[in-house]
N, CA, C and O of each residue as an XYZ file, in Angstrom:
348
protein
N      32.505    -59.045    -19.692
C      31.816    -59.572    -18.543
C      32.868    -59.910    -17.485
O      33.642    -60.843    -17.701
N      32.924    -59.341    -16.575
C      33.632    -59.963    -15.147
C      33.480    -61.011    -14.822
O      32.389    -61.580    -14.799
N      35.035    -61.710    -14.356
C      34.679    -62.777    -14.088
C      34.161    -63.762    -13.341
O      33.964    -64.959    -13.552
N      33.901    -62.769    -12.077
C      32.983    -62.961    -10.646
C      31.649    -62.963    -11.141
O      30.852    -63.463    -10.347
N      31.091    -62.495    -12.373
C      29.550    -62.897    -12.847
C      29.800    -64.029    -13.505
O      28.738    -64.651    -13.505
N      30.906    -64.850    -14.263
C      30.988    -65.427    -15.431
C      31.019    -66.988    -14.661
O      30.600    -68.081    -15.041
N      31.720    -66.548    -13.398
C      31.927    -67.470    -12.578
C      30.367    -68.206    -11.742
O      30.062    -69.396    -11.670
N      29.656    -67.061    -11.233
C      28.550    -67.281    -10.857
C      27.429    -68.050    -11.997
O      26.561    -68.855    -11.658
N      27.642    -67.672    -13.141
C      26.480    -68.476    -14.148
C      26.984    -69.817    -14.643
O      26.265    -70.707    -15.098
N      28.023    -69.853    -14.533
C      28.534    -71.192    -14.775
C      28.328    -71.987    -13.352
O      28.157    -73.159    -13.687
N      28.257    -71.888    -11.765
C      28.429    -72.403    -11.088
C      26.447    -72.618    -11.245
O      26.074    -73.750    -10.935
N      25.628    -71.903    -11.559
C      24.610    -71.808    -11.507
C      23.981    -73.652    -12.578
O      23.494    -74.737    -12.260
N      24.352    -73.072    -13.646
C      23.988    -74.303    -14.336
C      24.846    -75.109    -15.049
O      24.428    -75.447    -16.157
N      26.040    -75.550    -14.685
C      26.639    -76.528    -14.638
C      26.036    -78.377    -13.965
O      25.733    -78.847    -12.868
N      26.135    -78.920    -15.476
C      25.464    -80.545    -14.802
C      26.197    -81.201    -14.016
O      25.545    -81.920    -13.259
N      27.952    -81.269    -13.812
C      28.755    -81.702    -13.480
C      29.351    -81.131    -12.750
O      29.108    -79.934    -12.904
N      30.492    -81.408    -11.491
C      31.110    -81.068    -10.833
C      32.282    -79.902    -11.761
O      32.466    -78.717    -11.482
N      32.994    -80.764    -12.990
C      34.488    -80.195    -13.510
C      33.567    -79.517    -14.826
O      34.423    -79.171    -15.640
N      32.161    -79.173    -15.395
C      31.550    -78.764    -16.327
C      31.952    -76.740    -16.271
O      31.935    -75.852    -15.419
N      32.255    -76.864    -17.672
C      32.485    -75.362    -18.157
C      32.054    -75.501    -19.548
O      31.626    -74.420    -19.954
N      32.017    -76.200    -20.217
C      31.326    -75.727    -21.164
C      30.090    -76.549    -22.173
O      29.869    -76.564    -23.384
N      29.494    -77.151    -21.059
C      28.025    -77.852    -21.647
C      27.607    -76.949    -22.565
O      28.291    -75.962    -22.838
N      26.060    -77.279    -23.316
C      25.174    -76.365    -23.778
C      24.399    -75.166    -22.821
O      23.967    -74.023    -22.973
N      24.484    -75.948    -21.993
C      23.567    -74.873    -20.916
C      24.445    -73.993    -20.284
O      23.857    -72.972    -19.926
N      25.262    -74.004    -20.099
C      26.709    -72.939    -19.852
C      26.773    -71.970    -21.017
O      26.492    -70.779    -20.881
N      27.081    -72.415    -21.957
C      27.188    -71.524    -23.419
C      25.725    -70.598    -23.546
O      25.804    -69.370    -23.599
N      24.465    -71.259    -23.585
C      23.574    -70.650    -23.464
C      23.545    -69.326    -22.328
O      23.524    -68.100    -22.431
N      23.552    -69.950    -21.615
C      23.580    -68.891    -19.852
C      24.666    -67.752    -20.476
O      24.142    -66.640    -20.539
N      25.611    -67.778    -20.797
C      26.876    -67.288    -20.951
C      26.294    -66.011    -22.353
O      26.107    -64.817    -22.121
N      26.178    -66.426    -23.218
C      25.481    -65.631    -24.101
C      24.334    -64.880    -23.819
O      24.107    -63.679    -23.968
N      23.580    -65.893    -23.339
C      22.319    -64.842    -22.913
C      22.926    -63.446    -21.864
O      22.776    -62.235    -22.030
N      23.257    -63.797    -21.361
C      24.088    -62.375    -20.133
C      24.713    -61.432    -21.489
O      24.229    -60.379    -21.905
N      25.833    -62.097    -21.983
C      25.739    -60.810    -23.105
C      25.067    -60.526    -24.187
O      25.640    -59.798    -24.998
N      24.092    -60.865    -24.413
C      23.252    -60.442    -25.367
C      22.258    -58.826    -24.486
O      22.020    -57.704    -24.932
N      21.878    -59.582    -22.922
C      21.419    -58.861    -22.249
C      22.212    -57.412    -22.173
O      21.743    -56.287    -22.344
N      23.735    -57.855    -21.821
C      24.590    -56.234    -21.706
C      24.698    -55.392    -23.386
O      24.163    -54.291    -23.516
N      25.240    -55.880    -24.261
C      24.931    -55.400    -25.153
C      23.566    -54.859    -26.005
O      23.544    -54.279    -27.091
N      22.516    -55.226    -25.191
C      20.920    -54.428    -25.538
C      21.055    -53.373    -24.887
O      20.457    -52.381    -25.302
N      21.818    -53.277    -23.764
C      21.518    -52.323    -22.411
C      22.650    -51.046    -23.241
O      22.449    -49.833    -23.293
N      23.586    -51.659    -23.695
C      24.651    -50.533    -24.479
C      23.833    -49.847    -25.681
O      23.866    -48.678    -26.066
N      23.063    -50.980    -26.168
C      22.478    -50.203    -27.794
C      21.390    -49.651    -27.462
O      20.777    -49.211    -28.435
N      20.958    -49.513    -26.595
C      19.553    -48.732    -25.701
C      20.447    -46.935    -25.579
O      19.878    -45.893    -25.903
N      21.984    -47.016    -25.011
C      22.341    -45.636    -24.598
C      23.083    -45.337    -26.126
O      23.398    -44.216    -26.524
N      23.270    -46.550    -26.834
C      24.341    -46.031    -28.074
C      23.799    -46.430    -29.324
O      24.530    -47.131    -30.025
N      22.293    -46.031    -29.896
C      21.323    -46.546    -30.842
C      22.151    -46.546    -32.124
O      21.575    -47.250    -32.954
N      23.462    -45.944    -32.677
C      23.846    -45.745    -34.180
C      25.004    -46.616    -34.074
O      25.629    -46.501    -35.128
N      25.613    -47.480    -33.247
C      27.021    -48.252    -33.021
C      26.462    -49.644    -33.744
O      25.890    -50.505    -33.075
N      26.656    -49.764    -34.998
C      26.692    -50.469    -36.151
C      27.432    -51.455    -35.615
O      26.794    -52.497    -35.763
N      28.782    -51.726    -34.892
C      29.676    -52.977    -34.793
C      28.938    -53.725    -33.519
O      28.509    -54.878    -33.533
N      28.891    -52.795    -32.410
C      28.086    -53.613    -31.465
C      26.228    -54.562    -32.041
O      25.763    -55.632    -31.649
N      25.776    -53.743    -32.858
C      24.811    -54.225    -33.487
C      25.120    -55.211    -34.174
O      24.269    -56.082    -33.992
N      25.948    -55.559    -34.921
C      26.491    -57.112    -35.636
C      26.979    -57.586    -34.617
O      26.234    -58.540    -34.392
N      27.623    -57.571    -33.952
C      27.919    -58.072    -32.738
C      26.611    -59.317    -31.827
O      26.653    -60.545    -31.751
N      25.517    -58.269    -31.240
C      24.742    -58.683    -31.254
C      23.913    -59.940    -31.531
O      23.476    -60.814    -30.783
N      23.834    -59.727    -32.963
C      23.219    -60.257    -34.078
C      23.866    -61.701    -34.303
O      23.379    -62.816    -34.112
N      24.908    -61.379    -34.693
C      26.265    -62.918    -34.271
C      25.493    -63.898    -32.973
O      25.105    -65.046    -33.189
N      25.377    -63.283    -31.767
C      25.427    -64.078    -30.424
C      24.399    -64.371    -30.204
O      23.985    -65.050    -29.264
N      23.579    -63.671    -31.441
C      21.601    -64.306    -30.673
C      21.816    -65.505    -31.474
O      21.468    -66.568    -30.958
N      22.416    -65.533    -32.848
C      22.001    -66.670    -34.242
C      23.379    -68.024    -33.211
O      23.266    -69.250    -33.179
N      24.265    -67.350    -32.684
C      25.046    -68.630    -32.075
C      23.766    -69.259    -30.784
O      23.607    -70.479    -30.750
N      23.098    -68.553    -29.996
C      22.836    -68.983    -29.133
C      21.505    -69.970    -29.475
O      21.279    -71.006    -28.850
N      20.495    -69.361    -30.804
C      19.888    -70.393    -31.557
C      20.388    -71.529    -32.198
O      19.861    -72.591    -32.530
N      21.377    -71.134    -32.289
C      21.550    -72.313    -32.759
C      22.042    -73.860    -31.843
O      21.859    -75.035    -32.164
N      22.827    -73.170    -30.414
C      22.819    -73.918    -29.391
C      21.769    -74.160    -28.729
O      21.877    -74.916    -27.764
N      20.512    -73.610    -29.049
C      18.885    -74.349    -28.336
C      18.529    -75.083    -29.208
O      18.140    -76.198    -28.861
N      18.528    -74.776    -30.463
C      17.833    -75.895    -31.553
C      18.913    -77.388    -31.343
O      18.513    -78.508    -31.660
N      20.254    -77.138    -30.781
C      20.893    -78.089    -30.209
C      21.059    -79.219    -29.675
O      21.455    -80.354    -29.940
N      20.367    -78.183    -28.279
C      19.929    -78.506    -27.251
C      18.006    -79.422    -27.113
O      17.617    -80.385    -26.453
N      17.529    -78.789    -27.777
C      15.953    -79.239    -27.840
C      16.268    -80.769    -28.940
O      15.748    -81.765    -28.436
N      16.898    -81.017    -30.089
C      17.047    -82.122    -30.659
C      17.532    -83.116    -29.622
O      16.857    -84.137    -29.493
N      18.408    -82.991    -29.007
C      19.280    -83.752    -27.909
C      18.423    -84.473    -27.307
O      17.958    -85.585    -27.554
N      18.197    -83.457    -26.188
C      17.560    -83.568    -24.768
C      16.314    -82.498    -24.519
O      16.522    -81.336    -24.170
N      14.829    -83.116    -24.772
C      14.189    -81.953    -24.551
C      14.106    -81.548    -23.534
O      13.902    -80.344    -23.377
N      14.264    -82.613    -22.213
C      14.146    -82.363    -21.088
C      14.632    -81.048    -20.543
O      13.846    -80.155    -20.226
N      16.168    -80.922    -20.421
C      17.552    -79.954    -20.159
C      16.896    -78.471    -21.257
O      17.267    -77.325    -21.004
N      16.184    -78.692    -22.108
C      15.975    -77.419    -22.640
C      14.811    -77.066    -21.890
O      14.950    -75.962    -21.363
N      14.057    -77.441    -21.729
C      12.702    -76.716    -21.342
C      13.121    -76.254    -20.094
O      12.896    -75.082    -19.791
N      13.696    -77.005    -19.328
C      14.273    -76.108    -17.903
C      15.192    -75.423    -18.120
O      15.437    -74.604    -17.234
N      16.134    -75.427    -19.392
C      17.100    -73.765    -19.646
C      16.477    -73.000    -19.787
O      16.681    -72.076    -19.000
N      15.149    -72.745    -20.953
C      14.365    -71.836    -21.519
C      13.547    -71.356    -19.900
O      13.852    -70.306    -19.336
N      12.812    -72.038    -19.504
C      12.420    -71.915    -17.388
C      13.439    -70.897    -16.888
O      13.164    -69.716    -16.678
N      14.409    -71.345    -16.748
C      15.305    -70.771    -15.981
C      15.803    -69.293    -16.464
O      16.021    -68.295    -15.777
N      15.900    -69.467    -17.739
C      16.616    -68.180    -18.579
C      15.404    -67.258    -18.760
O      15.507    -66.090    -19.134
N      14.129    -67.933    -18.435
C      13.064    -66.866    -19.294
C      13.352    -66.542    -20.485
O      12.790    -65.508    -20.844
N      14.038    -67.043    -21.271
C      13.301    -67.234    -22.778
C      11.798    -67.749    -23.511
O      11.089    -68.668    -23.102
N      11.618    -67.119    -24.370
C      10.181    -67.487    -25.412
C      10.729    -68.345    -26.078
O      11.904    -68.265    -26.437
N       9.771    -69.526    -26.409
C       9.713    -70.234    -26.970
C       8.644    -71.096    -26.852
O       8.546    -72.065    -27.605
């Protein structure tokens, strides 16, 4: 991911002025590559490593909402809003 996008999603949902790596950063941050790596296994259906790959960053990013929703339900329901995630 470039860092002129990486830069933009962090400036996007950051709670704090000096914030880089809240929950909602990590979330945002994953979700973008989960998104590019679907878009790769869409043109490259048999690439087994990118597929664990994958698989790794959805179960990290659940596990930073189930996180996130124990915490603060508030901050999740407007990540899940914002991100367009189901849930």
């Amino acid at each position: 991911m470039k860092q002129e996008i990486k830069q933009k999603i962090i400036d996007e949902f950051k709670t704090h002025e000096d914030d880089t790596g809240s929950p909602e950063i990590q979330i945002a941050l994953l979700t973008r590559e989960i998104q590019d790596l679907l878009s790769h296994l869409d043109d490259h259906p048999k690439d087994v490593h990118s597929k664990r790959g994958l698989l790794k960053k959805v179960g990290e990013r659940k596990k930073l909402l189930r996180y996130l929703k124990t915490n603060n339900k508030k901050r999740y329901k407007k990540l899940i809003k914002n991100l367009g995630l189901r849930k």
